[in-house]
N, C-alpha and C positions, 0 to 999 in steps of 0.2 A: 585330761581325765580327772585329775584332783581338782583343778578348777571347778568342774563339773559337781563334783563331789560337795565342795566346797557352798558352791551356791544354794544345790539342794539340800542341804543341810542346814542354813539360813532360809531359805523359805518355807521350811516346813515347821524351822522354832517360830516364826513369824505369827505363819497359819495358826499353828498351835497355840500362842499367847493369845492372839486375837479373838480365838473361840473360848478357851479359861476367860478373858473378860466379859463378852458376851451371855457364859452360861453362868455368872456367878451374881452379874448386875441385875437379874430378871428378878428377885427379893427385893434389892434396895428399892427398884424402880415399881415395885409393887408396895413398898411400905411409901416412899416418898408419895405417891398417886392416891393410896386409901389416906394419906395423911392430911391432905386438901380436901378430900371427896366427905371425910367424916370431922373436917376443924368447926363443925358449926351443928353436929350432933347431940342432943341430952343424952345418950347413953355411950358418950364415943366409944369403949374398948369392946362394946359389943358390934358397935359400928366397923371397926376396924376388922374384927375377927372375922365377921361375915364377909366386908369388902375384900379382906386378904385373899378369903378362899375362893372368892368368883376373880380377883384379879389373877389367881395363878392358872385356873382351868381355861377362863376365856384369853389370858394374856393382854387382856385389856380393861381400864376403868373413865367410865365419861367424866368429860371436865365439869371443873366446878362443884357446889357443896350439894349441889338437889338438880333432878330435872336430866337434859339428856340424855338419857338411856339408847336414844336412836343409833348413837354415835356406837354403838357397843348393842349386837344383839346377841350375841351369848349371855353376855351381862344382863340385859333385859329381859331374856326370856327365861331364865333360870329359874326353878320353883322350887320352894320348900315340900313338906312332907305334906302340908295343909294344901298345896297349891296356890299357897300367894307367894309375893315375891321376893325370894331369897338377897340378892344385893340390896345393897343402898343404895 
């Protein structure tokens, strides 16, 4: 019985570290992604800030500094107020 005890108590700190890493990397790995996507931008911090907020809604950003959109259609279909297009 304690054994029992024992284990599930270790898999649940497990589970639980491994989801706190997961929920806390989804920033970094959005700033590292708009970091490449906007390194070859004239306005980067406006670059950045648009890309930040399409990479948190769609959870994703196309590779490279221009172009692929495909790869990401949240990303691609996202529209400003104007109805052009919101990401970079």
């Amino acid at each position: 019985m304690k054994l029992a005890m024992v284990i599930c108590l270790l898999v649940s700190l497990i589970l639980s570290s491994s989801f706190f890493e997961v929920s806390m990397s989804g920033s970094d790995s959005c700033d590292s992604k708009c970091g490449v996507r906007c390194s070859k931008a004239g306005v980067k911090d406006r670059c950045l800030k648009y890309c930040g907020i399409c990479c948190e809604k769609c959870h994703c950003v196309p590779s490279g500094t221009f172009g692929h959109k495909d790869e990401c259609p949240c990303y691609r279909d996202m529209k400003n107020s104007k109805g052009e297009p919101k990401c970079p």
